[in-house]
N, C-alpha and C positions, 0 to 999 in steps of 0.2 A: 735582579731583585731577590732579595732571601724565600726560600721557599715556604717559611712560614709564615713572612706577610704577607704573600703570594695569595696563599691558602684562605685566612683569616679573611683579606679582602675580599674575597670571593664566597667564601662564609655570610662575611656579612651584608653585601651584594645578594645574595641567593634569598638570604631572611628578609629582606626589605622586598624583594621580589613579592616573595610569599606573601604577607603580609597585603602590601598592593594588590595581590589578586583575591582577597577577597570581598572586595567589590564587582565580582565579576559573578552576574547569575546562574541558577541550574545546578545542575550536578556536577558538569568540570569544575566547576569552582572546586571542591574538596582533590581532584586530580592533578589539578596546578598546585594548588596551594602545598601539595605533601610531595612533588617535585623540588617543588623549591625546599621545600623544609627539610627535604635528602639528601640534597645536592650540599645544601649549608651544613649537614653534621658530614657526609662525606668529608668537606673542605675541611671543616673542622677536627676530622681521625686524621688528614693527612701532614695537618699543621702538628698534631701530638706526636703523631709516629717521626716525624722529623727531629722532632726537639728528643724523642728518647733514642735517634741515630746520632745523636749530638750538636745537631743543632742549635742556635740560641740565636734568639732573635729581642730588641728592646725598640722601645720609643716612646715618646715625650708629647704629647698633643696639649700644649698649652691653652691655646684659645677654646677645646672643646669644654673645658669645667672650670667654670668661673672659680677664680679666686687658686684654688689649686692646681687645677690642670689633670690630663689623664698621663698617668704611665702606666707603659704596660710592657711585660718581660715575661717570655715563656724559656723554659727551660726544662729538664729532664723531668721533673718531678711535676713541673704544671702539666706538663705535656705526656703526662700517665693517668689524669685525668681527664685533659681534653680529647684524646684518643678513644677514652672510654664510652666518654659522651657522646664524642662523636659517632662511634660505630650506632650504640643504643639507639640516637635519633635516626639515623640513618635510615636504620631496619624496622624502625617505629612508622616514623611516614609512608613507607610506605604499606604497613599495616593500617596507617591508619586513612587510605586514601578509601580502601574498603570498607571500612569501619563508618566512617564519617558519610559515604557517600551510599551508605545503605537512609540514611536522613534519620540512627537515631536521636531525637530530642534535639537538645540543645548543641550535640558534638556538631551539628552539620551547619550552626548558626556561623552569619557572619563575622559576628564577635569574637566567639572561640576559630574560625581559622583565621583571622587577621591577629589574634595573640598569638598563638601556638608557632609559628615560625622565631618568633623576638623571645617566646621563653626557652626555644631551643638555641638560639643564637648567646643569652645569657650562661646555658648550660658549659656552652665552649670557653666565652673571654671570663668566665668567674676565675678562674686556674691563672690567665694570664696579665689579673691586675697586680702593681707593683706599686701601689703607696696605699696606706690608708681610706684617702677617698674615693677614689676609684674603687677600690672592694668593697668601699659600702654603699656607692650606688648602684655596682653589680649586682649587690648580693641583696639589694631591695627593689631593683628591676627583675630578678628569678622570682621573688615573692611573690612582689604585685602580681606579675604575670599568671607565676604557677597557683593564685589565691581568684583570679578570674575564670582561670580553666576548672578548679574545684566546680566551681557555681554556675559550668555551663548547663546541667540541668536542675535547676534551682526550682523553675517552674512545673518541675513535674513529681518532685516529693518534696516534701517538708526538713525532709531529715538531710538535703544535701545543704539549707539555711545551716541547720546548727552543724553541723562539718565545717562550713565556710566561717562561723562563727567564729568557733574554737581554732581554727587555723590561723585564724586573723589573728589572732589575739596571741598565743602563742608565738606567731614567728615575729609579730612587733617585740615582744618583749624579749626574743633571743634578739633583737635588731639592739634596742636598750642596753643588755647587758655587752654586746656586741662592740657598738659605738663607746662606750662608758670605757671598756677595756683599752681598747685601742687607743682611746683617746688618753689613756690615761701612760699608757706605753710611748706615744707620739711626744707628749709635754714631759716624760724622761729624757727621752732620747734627744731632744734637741730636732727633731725632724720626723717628718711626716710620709715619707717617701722608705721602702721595704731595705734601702741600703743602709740608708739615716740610721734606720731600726737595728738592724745587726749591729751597725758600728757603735752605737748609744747602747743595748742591753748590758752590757756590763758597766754603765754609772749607775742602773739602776741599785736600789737597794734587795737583800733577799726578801723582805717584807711586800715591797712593789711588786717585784718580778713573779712572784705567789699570787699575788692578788690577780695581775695582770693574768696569768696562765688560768686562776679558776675563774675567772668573770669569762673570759673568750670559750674556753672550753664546755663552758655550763651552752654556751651560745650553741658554740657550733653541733656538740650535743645535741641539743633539743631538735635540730635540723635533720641530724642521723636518725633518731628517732630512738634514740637511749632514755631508757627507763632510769628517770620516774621521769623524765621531760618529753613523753613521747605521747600525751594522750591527744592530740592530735592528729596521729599517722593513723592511728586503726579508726578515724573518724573520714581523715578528708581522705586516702585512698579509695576506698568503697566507693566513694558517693564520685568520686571525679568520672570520665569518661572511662575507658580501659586503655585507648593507649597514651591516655596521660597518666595514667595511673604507673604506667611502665615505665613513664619516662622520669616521672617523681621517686620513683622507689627503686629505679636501676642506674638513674642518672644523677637526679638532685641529691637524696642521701649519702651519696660520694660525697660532697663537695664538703659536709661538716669531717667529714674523716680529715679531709685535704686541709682544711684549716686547720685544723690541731697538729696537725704534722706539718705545716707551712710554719707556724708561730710557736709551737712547742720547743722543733726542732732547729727550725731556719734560722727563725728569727730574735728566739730568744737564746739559743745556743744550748737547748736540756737545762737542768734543775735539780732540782733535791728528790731524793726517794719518794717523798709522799703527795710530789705531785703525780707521781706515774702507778701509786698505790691506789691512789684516789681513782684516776682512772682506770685502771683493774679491777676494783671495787663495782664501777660504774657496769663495766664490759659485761662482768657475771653476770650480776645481777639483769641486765638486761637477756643476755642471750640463756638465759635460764625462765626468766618470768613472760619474757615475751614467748620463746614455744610452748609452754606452758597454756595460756591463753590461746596462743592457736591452736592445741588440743583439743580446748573446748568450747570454739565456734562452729558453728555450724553455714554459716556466712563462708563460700568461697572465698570473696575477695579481703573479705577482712581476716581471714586466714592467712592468708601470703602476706598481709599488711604487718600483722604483726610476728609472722617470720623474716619480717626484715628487720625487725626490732633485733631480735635474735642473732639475724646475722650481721648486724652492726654492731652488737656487741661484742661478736667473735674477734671482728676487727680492730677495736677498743682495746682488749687484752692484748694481739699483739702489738699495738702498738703501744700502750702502757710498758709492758715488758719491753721493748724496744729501749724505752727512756729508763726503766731501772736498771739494764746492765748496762748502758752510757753512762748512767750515774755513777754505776760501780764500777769502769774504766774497762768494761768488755766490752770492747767492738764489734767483734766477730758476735759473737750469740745475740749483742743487739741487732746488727746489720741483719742477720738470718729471720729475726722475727719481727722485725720491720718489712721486710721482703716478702713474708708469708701475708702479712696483715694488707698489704698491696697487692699478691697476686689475689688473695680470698675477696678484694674489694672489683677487682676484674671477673673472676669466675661467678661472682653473687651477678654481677651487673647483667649478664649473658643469661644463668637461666633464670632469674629473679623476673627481666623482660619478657622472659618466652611463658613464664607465667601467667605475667597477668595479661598477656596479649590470646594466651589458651582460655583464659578465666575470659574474656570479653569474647570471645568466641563462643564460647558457650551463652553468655547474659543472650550477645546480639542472637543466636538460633531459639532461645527458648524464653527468653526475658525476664531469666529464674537466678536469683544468686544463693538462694537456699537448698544448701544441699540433700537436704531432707526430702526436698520436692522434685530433685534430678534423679538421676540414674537411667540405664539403656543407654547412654553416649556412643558408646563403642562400636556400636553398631552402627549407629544414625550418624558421627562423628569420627570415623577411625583415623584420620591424619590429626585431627585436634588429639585426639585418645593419645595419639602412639608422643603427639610430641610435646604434651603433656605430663609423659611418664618418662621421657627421657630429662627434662626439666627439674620433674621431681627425684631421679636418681640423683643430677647436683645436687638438689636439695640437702635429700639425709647425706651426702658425702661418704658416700658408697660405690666403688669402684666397677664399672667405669668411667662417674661422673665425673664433672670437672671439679666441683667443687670435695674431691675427695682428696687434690693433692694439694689445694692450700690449708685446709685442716692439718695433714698430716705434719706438711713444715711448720704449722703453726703448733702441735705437737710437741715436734723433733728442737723446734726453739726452745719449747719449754722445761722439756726432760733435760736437752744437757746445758741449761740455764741452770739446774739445781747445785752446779759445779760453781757458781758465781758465789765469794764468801758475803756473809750479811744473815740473820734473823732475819729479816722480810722476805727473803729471797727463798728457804727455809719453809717459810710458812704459805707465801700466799702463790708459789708457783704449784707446788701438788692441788690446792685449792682450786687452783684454777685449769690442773688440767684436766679434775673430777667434774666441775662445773662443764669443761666442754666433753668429755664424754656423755655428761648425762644431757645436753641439749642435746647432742646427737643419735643418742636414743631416742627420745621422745620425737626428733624430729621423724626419724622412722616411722615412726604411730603415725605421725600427725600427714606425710603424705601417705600413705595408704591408705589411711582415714578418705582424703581426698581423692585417690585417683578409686580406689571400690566403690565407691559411697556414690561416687557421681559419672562415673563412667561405667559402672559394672551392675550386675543384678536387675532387673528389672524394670521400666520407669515407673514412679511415682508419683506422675502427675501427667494431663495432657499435654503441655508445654513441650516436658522430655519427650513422650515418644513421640511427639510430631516434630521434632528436631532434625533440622538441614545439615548439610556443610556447608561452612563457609564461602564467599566469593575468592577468586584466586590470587586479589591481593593479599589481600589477612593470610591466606596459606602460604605463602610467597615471604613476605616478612616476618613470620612465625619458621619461615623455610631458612634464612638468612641468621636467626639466633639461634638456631640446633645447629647448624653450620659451623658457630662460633664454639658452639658450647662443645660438640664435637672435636673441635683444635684443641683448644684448652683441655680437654679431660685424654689428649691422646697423645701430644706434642706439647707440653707444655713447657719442657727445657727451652723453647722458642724466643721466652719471654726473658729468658735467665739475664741475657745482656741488658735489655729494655730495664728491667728491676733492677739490676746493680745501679746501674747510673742514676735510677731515682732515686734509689738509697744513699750513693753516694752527696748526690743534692742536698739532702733532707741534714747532711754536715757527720754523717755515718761513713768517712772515706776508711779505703782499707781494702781487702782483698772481698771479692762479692761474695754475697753469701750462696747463689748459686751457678753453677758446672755442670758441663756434660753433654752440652748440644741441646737438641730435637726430641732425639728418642730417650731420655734417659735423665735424670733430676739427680743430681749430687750435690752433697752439701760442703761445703770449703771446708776440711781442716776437721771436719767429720767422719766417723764411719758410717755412714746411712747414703743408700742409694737408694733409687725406686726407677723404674722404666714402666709407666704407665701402658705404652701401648702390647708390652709383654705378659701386661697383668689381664690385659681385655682381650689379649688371645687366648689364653690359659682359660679363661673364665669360658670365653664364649665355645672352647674345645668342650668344656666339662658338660656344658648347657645339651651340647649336642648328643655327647657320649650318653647323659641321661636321658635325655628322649629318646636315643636312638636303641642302646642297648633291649630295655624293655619288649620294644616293637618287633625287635628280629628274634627277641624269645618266645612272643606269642605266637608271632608268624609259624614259628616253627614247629610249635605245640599246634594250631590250628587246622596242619597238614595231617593229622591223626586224630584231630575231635571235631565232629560234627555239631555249628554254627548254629543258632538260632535267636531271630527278635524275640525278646520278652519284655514290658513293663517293666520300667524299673522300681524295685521296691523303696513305698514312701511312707512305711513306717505303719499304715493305715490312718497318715493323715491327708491321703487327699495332695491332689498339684499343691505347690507353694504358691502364694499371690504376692505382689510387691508389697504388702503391707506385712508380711513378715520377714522380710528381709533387715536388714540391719542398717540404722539409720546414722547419721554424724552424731547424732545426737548420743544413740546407747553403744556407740563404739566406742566415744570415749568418755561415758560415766566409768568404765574400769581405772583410768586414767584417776580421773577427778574423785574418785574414792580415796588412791594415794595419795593425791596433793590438795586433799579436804582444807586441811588446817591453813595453807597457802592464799589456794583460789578462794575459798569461805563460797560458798554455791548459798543462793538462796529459793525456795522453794515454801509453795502455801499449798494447802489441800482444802477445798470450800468443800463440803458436804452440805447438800440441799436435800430434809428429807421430806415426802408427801406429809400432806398436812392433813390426812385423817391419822396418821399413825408415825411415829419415831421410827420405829422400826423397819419401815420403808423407804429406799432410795431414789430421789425423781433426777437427781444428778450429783455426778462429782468432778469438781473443777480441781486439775491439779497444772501449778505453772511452776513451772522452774528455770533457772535465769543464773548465769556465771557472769556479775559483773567483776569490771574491772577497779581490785582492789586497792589499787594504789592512787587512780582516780576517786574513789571514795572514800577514801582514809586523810586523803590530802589535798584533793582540789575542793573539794563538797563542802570544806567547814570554810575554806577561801572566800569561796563564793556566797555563801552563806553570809560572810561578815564583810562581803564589798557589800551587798545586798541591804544589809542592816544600817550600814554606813552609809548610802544613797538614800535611803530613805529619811535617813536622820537630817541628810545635808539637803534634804530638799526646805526645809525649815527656815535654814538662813533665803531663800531667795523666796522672800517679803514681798517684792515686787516694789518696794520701797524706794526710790532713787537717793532718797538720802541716807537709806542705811547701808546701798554700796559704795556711798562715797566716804562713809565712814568706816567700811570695811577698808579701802582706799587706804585711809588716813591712817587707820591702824598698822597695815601692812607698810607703808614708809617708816612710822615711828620706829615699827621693830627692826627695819632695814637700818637706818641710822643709828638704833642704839646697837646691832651686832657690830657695824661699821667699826664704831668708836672705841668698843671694847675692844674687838681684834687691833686694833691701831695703838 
């Protein structure tokens, strides 16, 4: 039997397990249930790692989906996603067997463990469907599911209702644009099934095949969490559990990347400039407005939420770039930044997980997600602390992390992309590698912000300093993604073979874009190498040579001057208290000074003064609040004018039974006279 159906059955054998067992009372119920749900993304990495050893596995289930049937094909490039997912659930369950079995809220509910196995199980076969409807019921079974787990704690804030609201709503309408596309691509092509599709995209017209590429892309977008279609990610992350929040934001926002490069690339065979402009466009703008914004939250987890906006944009340009030099008959610089866009969507997935699985670590020890009201971690938490910061070294994409070496390729595509002839090429690639320099700065700020703010200085509230360490599974699973994130940022030529063959999938064939083994990253046909683990010796030499020099001078100096304790001097202001230490909040008003005009900050000051005299002040309220602007600029007046419109249409329902049957009558007449005309 192929090793991929092998797996897959066993996947989905394992999630049905799960699932079943939670009906089973106590506390093992959360220990079984995140077995199984281990066991199925295990089964699930083994089935991707296969297909990117070149495997390929297909099949046909007729009688399971009425009227179409399921097919389903994994290959190098499904199978660079389902590996991913797979490993992420993997290391999740069992983070979350601790998590869930500490009983908080609603994660340790029946509900949420009898989903939580089927929406990891979704996680895997989304990659491996192969017609039309089969991905759309996939991709509305990860929904439903991942829109249930949103709302496992619904009954305990008000604000995880409107999260689930806004998610609901949002990801039906990428379903809309979704279905609409496809459907529209399906009745071109003569066929319904992912083969039909290849072999029909060229009757389409270029006007079709445009329409068809922005309707799917706006879909699969909003799923990534690209800006402007993202305002649901920094809503329903927050409010979900933490290690579903891991699994939505290290696993599920793959799979819009995976769509666009399934039907951008695959299926429609590339396109014109301005569909890959467009999304370039998208990319920036996302991974520029989204760090931005997590600059100035103050919200842990909605911090990491909307650095994945950020980092899916990154992914967004190179693969845009990917489609503008295919357009312009370069293989090679596209293969190179299609590859970079793929390994930066592996390295996000690893510490983006160990993020928010650090960020629930924290919530579950102190039940704080304001960072204003943490700090002291380090002490009370030093294995959260340390691998948190290794996390956030991928983050900003600063060397040793892992995320430092798909930036770079994703760089090095873009610099010697500028060699590709075209005005677009010209214009929007420098654009776009100042756009990821300056995310990359700010992302600097923005962990710092996060790991001083809430693991360092003082605590600032009871909460913090009566803060635990975790139980030893959460360490364990949090153990399992610095593990990963560790490979990748040390050995990451590892992957060089795995990425060629996805790239060549995605109809990028050609010499891979990268060489060189294990220890050392070479670009085909390039002059640019890098040896990561050479880099994080050098570095970690310098680290020591600095400490170390200093200490053997004092030493040596201390053998002739006579020692003594003194105070240290504090200015004559007195010990410092936590309350003067520096908060999320005025760490990054420097930030938000710069990007005034941008973020638009808003801010009241009430002055209340005693009422025998003006002159005197009985208080002063001052509040200040960075919403999010692109949500207010463009969902608000939306809503606004459904709101107006609902209200309007509640007028017609009379209650009348004969004025609906004359609504009725109306609506056939007009149906008969469009009929007639068209005819």
């Amino acid at each position: 039997m192929n090793t991929v159906a092998t797996a897959l059955a066993v996947a989905a054998g394992s999630a049905a397990s799960g699932s079943a067992a939670s009906l089973i009372s106590g506390r093992v119920r959360a220990a079984v249930v995140g077995v199984c749900t281990g066991v199925s993304g295990v089964a699930g990495c083994c089935a991707g790692v296969a297909a990117l050893g070149g495997a390929r596995w297909s099949a046909e289930l007729p009688w399971l989906l009425p009227l179409a049937g399921v097919h389903l094909h994994v290959d190098a490039l499904s199978g660079l996603f389902m590996a991913v997912a797979g490993a992420v659930v993997a290391a999740v369950s069992l983070y979350g067997v601790g998590y869930s079995g500490h009983g908080r809220g609603g994660a340790a509910s029946r509900g949420v463990q009898g989903v939580l196995p089927l929406f990891a199980l979704t996680l895997v076969l989304v990659p491996a469907a192969a017609s039309v409807s089969t991905f759309l019921v996939l991709w509305e079974a990860m929904a439903l599911a991942s829109l249930l787990l949103v709302l496992a704690e619904h009954r305990e804030r008000p604000s995880v209702r409107t999260a689930g609201v806004w998610y609901a709503v949002m990801t039906h309408l990428g379903l809309v644009l979704l279905l609409t596309g496809l459907a529209w691509f399906a009745a071109g092509a003569g066929g319904e099934d992912f083969a039909s599709l290849r072999e029909g995209a060229g009757d389409l017209s270029p006007a079709a095949r445009g329409g068809v590429f922005l309707l799917v892309t706006a879909a699969f977008a909003s799923k990534a969490g690209a800006v402007p279609l993202h305002a649901w990610l920094p809503r329903a992350h927050p409010e979900a559990p933490s290690h579903i929040s891991a699994l939505m934001s290290a696993a599920m926002v793959n799979l819009g990347v995976y769509g666009i490069v399934r039907v951008g690339f695959d299926l429609l065979g590339g396109g014109a400039r301005w569909w890959w402009l467009v999304l370039i466009a998208v990319g920036g703008l996302s991974a520029v407005y989204g760090i931005l914004q997590a600059a100035v939250s103050s919200d842990l987890k909605r911090l990491l939420a909307y650095s994945t906006s950020e980092n899916m944009g990154l992914v967004l340009i190179g693969v845009g770039a990917a489609g503008l030099f295919a357009a312009a008959g370069q293989r090679g610089p596209a293969a190179l930044a299609l590859g970079a866009a793929l390994l930066h969507v592996v390295n996000h997935s690893a510490f983006k997980a160990l993020l928010f699985c650090a960020a629930g670590s924290v919530l579950r020890a102190t039940g704080v997600r304001d960072m204003d009201r943490l700090g002291g971690l380090r002490a009370r938490m030093p294995v959260t602390a340390g691998l948190f910061a290794l996390a956030s070294l991928g983050a900003v994409a600063l060397p040793p992390g892992n995320g430092f070496v798909s930036e770079w390729l994703l760089l090095q595509s873009l610099i010697h992309g500028l060699a590709v002839p075209g005005l677009s090429t010209a214009i929007v690639l420098p654009l776009a590698v100042a756009l990821i320099a300056l995310s990359a700065g700010v992302a600097a700020a923005v962990f710092v912000k996060a790991l001083g703010v809430s693991f360092f200085a003082r605590p600032r509230s009871p909460q913090a300093a009566e803060a635990r360490e975790s139980p030893a599974s959460m360490l364990a699973g949090m153990g399992l993604l610095a593990a990963g994130c560790g490979v990748l940022a040390l050995v990451p030529g590892l992957l060089g073979g795995a990425l060629d063959r996805a790239v060549a999938t995605a109809g990028l064939t050609g010499a891979g874009p990268l060489t060189g083994g294990g220890l050392r990253v070479e670009l085909d046909g390039l002059a640019a190498r890098l040896s990561p683990l050479w880099v994080t010796a050098a570095l970690a030499a310098a680290v020591v040579l600095a400490a170390a020099l200093p200490r053997l001078a004092v030493r040596r100096r201390s053998r002739h001057v006579r020692r003594r304790d003194v105070r240290l001097w504090d200015c004559g202001g007195g010990s410092p208290t936590p309350r003067m230490a520096y908060t999320a909040t005025s760490f990054a008003e420097p930030l938000q000074r710069v990007f005034d005009d941008v973020l638009a900050p808003e801010q009241d000051v009430d002055v209340t003064p005693v009422r025998e005299s003006a002159y005197l002040v009985e208080r002063v309220r001052f509040q200040h609040a960075v919403p999010d602007r692109v949500e207010h600029r463009l969902y608000r007046p939306v809503l606004a004018a459904l709101a107006v419109t609902g209200r309007g249409a509640r007028r017609l329902a009379g209650g009348s039974v004969h004025l609906y049957l004359g609504y009725g009558f109306a609506v056939l007449v007009l149906l008969l006279a469009v009929l007639a005309v068209g005819w």
